[in-house]
C-alpha positions as CSV (number, residue, x, y, z in Angstrom):
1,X,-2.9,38.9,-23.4
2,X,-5.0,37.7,-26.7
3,X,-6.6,35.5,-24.5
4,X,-7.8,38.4,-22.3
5,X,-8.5,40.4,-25.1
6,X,-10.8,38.0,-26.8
7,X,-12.4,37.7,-23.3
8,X,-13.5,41.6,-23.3
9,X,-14.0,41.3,-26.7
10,X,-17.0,38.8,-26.1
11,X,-17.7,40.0,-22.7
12,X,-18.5,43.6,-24.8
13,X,-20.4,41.8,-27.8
14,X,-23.3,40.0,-25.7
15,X,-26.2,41.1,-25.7
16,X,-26.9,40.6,-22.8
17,X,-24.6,42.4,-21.0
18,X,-25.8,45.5,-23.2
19,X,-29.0,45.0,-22.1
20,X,-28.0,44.8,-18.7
21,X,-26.0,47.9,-18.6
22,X,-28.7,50.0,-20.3
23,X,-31.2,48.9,-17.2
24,X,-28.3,50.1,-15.1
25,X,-28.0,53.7,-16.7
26,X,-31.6,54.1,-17.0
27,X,-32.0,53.1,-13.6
28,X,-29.4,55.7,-12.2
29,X,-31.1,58.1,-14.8
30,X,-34.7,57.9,-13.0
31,X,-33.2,58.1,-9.5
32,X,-31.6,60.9,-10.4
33,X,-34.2,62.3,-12.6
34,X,-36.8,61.3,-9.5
35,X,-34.8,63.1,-6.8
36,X,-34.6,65.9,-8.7
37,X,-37.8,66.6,-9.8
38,X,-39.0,66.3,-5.9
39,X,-36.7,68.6,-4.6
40,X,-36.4,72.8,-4.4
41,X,-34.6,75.1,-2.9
42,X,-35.7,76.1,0.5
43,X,-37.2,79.8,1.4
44,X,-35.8,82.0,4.9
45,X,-39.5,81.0,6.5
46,X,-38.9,76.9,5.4
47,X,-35.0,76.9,7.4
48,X,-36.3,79.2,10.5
49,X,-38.7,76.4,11.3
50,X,-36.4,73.6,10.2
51,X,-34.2,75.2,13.1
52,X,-37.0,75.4,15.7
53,X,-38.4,72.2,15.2
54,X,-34.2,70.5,15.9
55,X,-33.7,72.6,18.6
56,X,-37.0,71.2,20.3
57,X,-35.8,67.8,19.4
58,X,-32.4,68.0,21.0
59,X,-34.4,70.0,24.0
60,X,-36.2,66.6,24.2
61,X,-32.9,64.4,24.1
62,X,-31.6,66.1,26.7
63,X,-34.9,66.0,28.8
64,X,-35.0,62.3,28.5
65,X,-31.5,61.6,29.7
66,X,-31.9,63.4,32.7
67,X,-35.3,61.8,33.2
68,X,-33.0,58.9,33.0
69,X,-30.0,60.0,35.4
70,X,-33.3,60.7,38.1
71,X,-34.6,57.1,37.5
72,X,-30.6,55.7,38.3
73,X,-31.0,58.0,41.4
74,X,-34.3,56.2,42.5
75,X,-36.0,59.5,41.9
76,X,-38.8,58.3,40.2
77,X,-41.5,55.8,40.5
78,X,-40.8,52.1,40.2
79,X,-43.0,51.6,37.2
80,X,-41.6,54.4,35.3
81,X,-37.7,54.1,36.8
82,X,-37.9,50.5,34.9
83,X,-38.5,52.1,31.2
84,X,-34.8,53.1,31.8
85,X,-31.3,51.1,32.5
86,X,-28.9,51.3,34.5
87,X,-26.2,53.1,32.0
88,X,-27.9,56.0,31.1
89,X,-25.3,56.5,28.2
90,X,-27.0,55.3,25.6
91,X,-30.0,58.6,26.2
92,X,-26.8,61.0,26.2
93,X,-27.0,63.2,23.5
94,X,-23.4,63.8,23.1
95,X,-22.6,59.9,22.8
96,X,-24.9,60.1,19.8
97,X,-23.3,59.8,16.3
98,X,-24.8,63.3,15.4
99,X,-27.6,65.7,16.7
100,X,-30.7,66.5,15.1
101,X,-29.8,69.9,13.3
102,X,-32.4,71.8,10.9
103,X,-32.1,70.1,7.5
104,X,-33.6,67.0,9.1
105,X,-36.8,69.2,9.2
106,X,-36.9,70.3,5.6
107,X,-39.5,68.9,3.5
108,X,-39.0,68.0,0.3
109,X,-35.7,69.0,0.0
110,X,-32.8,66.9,-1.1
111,X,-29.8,67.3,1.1
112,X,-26.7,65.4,-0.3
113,X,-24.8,64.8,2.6
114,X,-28.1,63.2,4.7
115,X,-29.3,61.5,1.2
116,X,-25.6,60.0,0.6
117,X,-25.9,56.9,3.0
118,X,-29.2,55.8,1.7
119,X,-28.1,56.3,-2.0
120,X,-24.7,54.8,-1.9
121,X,-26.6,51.8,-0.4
122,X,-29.2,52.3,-3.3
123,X,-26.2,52.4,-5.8
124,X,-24.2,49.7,-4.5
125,X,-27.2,47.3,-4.8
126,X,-27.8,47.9,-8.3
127,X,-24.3,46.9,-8.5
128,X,-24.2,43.8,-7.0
129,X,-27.6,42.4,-9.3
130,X,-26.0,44.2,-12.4
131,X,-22.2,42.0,-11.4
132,X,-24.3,38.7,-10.2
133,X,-26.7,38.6,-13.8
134,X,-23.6,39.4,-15.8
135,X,-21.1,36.9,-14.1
136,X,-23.5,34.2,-14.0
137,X,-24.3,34.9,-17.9
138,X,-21.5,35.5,-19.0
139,X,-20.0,31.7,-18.2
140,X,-23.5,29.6,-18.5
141,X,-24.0,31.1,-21.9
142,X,-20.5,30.1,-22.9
143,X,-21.0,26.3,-21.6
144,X,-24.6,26.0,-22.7
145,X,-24.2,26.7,-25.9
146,X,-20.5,25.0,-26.5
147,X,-18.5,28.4,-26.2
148,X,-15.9,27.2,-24.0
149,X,-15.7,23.9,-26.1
150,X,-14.3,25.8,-28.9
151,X,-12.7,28.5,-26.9
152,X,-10.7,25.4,-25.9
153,X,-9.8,24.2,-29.2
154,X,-7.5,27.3,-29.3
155,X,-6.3,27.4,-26.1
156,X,-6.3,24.2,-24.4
157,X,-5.7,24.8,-20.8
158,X,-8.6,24.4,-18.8
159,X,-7.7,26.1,-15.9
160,X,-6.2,29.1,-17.7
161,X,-9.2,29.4,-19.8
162,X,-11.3,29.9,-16.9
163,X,-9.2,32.0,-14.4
164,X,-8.6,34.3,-17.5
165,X,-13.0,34.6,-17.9
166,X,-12.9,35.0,-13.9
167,X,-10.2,37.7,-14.3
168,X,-11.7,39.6,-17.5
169,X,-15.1,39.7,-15.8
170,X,-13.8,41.2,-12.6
171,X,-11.8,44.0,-14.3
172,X,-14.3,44.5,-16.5
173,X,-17.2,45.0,-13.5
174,X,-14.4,46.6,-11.5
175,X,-14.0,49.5,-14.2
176,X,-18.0,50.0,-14.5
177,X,-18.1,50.0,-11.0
178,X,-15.8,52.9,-10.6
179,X,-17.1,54.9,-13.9
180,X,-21.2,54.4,-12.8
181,X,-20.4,55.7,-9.1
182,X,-18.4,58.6,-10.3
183,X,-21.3,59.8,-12.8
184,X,-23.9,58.7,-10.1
185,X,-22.8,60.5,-7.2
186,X,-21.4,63.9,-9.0
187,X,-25.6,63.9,-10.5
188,X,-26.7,64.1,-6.6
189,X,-23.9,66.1,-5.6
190,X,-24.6,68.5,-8.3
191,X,-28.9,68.4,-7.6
192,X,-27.8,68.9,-3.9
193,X,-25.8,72.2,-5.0
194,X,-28.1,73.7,-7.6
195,X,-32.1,72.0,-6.7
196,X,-31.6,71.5,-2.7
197,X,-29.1,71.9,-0.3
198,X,-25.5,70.3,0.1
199,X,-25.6,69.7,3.6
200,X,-22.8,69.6,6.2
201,X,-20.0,67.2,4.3
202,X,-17.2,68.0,6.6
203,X,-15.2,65.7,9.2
204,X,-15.6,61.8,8.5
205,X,-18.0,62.2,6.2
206,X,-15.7,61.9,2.5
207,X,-14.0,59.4,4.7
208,X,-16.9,57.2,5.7
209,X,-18.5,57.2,2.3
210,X,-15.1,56.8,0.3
211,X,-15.0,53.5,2.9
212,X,-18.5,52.3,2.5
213,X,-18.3,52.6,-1.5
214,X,-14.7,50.7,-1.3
215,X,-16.7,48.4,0.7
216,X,-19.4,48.1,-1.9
217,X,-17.4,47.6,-5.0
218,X,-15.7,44.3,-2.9
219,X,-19.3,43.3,-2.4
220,X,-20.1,43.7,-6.6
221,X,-17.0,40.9,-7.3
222,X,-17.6,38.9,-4.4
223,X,-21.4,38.5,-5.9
224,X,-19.9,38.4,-9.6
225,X,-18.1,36.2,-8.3
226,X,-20.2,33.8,-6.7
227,X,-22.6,34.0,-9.4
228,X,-19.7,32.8,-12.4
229,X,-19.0,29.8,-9.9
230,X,-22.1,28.8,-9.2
231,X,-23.2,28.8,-12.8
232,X,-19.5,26.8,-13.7
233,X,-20.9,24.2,-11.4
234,X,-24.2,24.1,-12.8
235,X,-23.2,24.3,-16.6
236,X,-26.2,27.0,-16.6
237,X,-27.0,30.7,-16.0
238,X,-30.4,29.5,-14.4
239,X,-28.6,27.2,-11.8
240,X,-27.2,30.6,-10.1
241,X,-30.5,32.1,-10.4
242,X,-32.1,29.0,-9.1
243,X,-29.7,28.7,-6.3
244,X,-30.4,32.6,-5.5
245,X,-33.8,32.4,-5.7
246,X,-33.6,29.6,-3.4
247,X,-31.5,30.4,-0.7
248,X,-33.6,33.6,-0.5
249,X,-37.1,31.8,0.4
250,X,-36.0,28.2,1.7
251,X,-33.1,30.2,4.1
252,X,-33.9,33.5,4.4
253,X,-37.3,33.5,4.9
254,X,-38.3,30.0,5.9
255,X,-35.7,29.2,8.3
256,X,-36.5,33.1,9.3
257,X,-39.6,32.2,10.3
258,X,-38.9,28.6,12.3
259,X,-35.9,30.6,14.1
260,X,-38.7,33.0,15.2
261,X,-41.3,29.9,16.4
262,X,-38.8,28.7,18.1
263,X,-37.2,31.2,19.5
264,X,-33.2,29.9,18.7
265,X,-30.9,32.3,20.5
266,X,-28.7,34.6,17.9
267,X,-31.1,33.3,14.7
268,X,-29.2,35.9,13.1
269,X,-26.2,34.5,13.1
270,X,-27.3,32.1,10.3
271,X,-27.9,34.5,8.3
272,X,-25.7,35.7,5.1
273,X,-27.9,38.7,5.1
274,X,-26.6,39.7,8.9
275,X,-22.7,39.1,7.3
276,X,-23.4,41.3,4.4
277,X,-24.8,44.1,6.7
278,X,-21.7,43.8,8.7
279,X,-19.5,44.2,5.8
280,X,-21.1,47.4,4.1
281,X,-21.5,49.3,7.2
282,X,-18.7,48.1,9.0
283,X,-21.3,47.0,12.0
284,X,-24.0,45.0,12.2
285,X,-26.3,45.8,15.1
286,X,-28.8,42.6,15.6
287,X,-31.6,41.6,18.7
288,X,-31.6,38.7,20.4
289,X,-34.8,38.1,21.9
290,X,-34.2,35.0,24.2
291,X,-31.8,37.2,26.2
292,X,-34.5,39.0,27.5
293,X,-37.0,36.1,28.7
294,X,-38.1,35.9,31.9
295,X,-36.1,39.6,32.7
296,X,-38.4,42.3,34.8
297,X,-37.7,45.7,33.6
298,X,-35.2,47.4,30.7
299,X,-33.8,44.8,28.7
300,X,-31.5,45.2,25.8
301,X,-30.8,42.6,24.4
302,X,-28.5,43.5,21.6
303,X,-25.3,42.4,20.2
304,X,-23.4,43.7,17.4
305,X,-21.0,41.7,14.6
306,X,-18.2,44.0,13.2
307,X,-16.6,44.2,10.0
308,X,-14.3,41.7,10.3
309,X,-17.1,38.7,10.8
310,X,-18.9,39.8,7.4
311,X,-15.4,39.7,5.2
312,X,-14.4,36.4,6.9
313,X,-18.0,34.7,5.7
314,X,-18.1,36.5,2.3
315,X,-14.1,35.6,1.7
316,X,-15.3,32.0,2.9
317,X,-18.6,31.7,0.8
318,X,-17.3,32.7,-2.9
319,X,-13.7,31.4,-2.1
320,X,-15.5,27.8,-1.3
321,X,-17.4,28.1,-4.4
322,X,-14.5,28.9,-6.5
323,X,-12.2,26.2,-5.8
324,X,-15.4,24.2,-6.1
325,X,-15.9,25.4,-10.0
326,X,-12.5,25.3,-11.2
327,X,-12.2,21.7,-9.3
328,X,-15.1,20.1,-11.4
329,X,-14.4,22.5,-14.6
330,X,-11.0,20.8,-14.5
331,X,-12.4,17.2,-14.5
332,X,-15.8,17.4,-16.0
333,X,-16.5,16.2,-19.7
334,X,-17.5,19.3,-21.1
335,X,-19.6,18.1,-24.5
């Protein structure tokens, strides 16, 4: 426990984990402050049209699936029968997730329970930088500047040493996780009720976001987490930035682009963006191209990766990279 306790103790007294969580407040502070400002409450003439304008929209759902159960019934013209497929399900209104209702029409004002998907995504990536700076720091400070060497002068147990920074740093990211979301989402639900409009927030929707943001905080360690390690093995806060900043343009974008010249099937799939899409949303809906080559007519072409896939990679990626740091922190010669 004193170990642990001087761990928070110095995880608290660097500055620049006080910098960082003053970027994180005033960033929640001018979202919130942004949203607000740009939203009002709408009038009787604003809703009444809102209304009109869904109800011509769902007139035109409907109008388009049974354009498509016509086409199945080879009651249209060839050229326009092949627009549509052979399963007109996916044009049925009531298989969609929800129907277009009136506060999708309303302009410029904030509606909490339509805003909270796109927030809680906003939220949960200022999260994950915020826990991947701070876990990366927090260990390449300590071994750049001979930190650990005297931390280990006290206590000299490599291994414990280390799993108890790992542990501290998790907690600690864990409890400004929770806090930050609970003062972030009670400032939109409380614009929503007094500067817009709350929006429907009944059925799965507490459920779904309680989920997605249980989800998100798993996403904030694993990244902490990934981030300690990699700087561990690189005796440097820069070598996780350097490896991050890497991956993103050599990987993502470079082998992007060659997956797109040369048209591999399921590019995608190589991807740790596409695995941490799957994750947060519990679904990741991808293309593939190549399936559709050479194919006359409606072609689909797409492919979905659930849940499952993305916690298998993530659990895989920082679990690898663990083992890997506390494998050469064990052995290396740390002066």
């Amino acid at each position: 426990m004193n170990l642990v306790r001087a761990e928070l103790e110095r995880l608290a007294a660097r500055r620049f984990n006080q910098l960082m969580l003053a970027l994180l407040v005033v960033a929640f502070a001018m979202t919130a402050m942004t949203t607000m400002i740009g939203s009002h409450r709408p009038s009787s003439t604003e809703i009444a049209s809102a209304q009109q304008a869904a109800a011509e929209e769902r007139q035109a759902l409907e109008a388009n699936y049974q354009r498509c159960l016509t086409a199945a019934r080879s009651g249209l013209p060839p050229e326009e029968a092949e627009s549509f497929p052979e399963d007109c399900s996916v044009f049925d209104p009531a298989q969609r997730d929800r129907l277009p209702v009136a506060t999708d029409h309303l302009q410029g004002v904030f509606n909490f329970a339509n805003q909270a998907r796109p927030l809680l995504y906003l939220l949960i990536v200022f999260l994950v930088l915020f826990g991947f700076l701070v876990g990366a720091s927090y260990i390449g400070a300590d071994l750049s500047t001979g930190g650990v060497v005297n931390l280990l002068i006290w206590r000299p147990r490599r291994l414990a040493v280390l799993g108890a920074k790992l542990g501290t740093l998790l907690g600690a990211l864990t409890v400004v996780s929770v806090l930050g979301s609970a003062v972030y989402g009670g400032a939109f639900w409380l614009i929503g009720q007094t500067a817009g409009m709350p929006g429907p927030t009944d059925g799965g929707f507490w459920p779904w976001l309680g989920l997605t943001w249980a989800r998100g905080v798993a996403l904030v360690l694993f990244a902490a987490t990934a981030g300690f390690a990699i700087a561990t093995l690189g005796r440097r806060t820069a070598a996780a930035l350097g490896a991050a900043m890497a991956y993103a343009v050599v990987w993502e974008l470079g082998l992007r682009v060659v997956v797109e010249v040369v048209g591999m099937p399921r590019g995608e799939d190589w991807m740790l963006s596409t695995y941490l899409d799957a994750w947060l949303t519990g679904e990741a809906r991808l293309a593939d191209a190549t399936v559709c080559r050479n194919v006359s007519g409606y072609c689909d072409g797409s492919y979905q990766l659930g849940w499952e896939s993305g916690l298998a990679v993530l659990l895989a990626l920082t679990g690898g990279l663990t083992l890997a740091a506390f494998a050469a922190f064990r052995r290396r010669d740390l002066i």
